[in-house]
ROVEX-131940 format. One record per residue (C-alpha): residue in three letters; x negated, z negated, y. Coordinates in Angstrom, 3 decimals. Example, Ala and Ser with C-alpha at 12.3 -4.5 7.8 and 13.67 -1.06 7.14 Angstrom:
2
aa, xx, zz, yy
ala, -12.300, -7.800, -4.500 .
ser, -13.670, -7.140, -1.060 .
This chain:
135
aa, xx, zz, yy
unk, 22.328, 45.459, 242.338 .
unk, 22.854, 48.375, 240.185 .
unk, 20.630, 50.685, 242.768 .
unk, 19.479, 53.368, 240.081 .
unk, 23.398, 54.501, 239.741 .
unk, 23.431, 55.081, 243.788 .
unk, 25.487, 58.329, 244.216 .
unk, 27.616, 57.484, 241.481 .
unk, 31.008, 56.355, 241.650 .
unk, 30.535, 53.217, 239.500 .
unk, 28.058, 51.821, 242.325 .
unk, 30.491, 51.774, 244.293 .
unk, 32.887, 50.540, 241.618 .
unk, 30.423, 47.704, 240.371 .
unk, 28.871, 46.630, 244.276 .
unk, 32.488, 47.060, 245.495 .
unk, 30.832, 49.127, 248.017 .
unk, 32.652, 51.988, 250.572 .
unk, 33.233, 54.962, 247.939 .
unk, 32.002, 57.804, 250.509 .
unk, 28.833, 55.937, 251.746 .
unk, 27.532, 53.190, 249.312 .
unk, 26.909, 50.716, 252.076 .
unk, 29.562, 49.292, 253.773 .
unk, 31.468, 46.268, 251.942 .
unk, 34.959, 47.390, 250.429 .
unk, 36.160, 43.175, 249.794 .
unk, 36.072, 40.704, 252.620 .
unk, 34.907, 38.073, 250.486 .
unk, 32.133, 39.110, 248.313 .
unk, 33.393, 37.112, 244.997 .
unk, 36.612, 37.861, 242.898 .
unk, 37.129, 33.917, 242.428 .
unk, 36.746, 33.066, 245.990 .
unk, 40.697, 32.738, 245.628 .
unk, 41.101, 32.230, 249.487 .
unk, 40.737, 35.988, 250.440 .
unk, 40.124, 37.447, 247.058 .
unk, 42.749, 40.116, 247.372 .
unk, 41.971, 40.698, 250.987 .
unk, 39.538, 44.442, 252.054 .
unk, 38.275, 45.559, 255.348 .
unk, 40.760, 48.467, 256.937 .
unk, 37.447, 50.372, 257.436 .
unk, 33.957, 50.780, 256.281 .
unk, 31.625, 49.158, 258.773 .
unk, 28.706, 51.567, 258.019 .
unk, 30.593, 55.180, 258.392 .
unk, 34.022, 53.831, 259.545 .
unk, 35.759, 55.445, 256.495 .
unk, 39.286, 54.553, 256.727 .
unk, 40.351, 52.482, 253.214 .
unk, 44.184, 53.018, 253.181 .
unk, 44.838, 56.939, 253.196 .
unk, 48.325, 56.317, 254.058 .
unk, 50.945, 53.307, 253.792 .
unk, 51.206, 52.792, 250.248 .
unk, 48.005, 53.892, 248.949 .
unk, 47.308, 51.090, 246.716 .
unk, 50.251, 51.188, 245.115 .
unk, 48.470, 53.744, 242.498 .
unk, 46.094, 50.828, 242.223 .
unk, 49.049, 49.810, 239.831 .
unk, 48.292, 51.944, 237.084 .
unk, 44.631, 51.429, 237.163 .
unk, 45.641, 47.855, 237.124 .
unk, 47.587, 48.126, 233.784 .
unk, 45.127, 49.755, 232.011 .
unk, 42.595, 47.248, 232.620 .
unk, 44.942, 44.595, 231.555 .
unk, 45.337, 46.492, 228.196 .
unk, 41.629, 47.090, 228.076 .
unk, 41.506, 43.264, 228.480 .
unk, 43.960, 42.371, 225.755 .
unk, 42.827, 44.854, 223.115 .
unk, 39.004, 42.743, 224.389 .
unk, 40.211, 39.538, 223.649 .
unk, 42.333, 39.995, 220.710 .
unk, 39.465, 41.740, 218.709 .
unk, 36.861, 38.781, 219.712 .
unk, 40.170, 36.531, 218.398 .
unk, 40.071, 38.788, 215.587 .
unk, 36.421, 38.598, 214.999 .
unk, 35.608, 34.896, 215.695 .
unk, 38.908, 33.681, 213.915 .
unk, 39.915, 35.817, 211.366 .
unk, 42.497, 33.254, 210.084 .
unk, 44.284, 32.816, 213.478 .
unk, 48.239, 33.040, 213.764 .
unk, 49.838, 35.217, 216.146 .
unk, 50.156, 31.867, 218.462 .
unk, 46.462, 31.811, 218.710 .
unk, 46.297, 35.798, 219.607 .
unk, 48.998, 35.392, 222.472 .
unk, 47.785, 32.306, 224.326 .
unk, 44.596, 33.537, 224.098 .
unk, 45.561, 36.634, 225.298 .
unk, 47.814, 35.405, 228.041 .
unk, 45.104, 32.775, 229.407 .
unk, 42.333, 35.317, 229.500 .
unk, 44.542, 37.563, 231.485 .
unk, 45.538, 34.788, 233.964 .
unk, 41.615, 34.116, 234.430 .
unk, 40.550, 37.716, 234.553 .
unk, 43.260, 38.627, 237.254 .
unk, 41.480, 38.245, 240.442 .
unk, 38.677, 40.761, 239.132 .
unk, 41.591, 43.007, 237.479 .
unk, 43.112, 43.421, 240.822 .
unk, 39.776, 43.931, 243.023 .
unk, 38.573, 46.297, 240.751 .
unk, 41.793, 48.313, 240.283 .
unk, 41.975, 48.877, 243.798 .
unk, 37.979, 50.097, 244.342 .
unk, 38.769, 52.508, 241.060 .
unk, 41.532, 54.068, 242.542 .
unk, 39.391, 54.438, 245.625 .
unk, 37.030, 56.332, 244.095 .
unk, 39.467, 58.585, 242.488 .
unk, 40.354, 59.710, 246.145 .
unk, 36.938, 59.965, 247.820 .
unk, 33.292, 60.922, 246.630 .
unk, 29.961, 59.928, 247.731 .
unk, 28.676, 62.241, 250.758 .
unk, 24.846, 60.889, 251.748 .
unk, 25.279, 62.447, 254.961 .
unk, 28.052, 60.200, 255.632 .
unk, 25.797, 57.569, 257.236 .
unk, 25.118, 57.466, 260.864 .
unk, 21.649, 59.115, 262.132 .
unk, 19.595, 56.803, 263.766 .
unk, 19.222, 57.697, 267.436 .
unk, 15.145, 58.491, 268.806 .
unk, 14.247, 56.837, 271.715 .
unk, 12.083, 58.532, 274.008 .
C-alpha cells in the first residue's frame, strides 16, 4: 500500500512500517481496532533489527504528537458539525467531539508513536540485509 511514497517518511508513517528500512512491521497487530494488542510494537525491526525504543522513555514524546492529533481531530469534527449542522448547540459540538475522540483513539495513539519515530530515524536503503551467494 502506498509503494510510490517508499523512501519517504509517511510510508512508514501510513504502512506503520520500521522508519530506517520500510519493511519490517512497527505494530504487532496489524489493525488499530484489534483492541487486544493495539497499543502493543515489536522491540525490534525483524528485517534490519533496528532497535524501536532509543532509550527508556522514548515514547513519552509520543505525547505531544499525540495531542496534536487530538486537536487536529477536534478542529475535524467540529467543522463537519459545523458544516452538516449549522444550527447545532454547543451540546451537539462536544459530544460529538468527545465520541469521535473516544473512537479515533486507538489510531491516535499508534500513529503518534510511528510519527515520533520518524522524527528520530530516516530511511537508509542500505539498511537491509544483503542476500548471501551461494557457490
Amino acid at each position: 500500500m502506498f509503494s510510490f511514497l517508499k523512501g519517504k517518511r509517511m510510508y512508514s508513517i501510513l504502512n506503520s512500517k520500521c522508519p530506517r528500512c520500510h519493511e519490517g512491521d512497527f505494530h504487532v497487530s496489524k489493525h488499530a481496532y484489534q483492541l487486544k494488542d493495539f497499543g502493543e510494537n515489536h522491540e525490534n525491526c525483524s528485517v534490519c533489527g533496528l532497535k524501536y525504543e532509543k532509550e527508556p522513555g522514548f515514547f513519552y514524546g509520543a505525547m505531544y504528537v499525540s495531542y496534536a492529533l487530538t486537536v487536529a481531530f477536534s478542529v475535524a469534527i467540529g467543522v463537519a458539525i459545523f458544516v452538516l449542522f449549522p444550527a447545532s448547540s454547543y451540546k451537539v459540538y462536544l459530544t460529538s467531539i468527545l465520541i469521535g475522540l473516544v473512537v479515533l483513539f486507538p489510531l491516535s495513539y499508534r500513529l503518534s508513536r510511528i510519527i515520533w519515530m520518524n522524527f528520530f530515524y530516516h530511511y537508509q536503503g542500505d539498511a537491509l540485509p544483503k542476500p548471501q551467494k551461494e557457490e
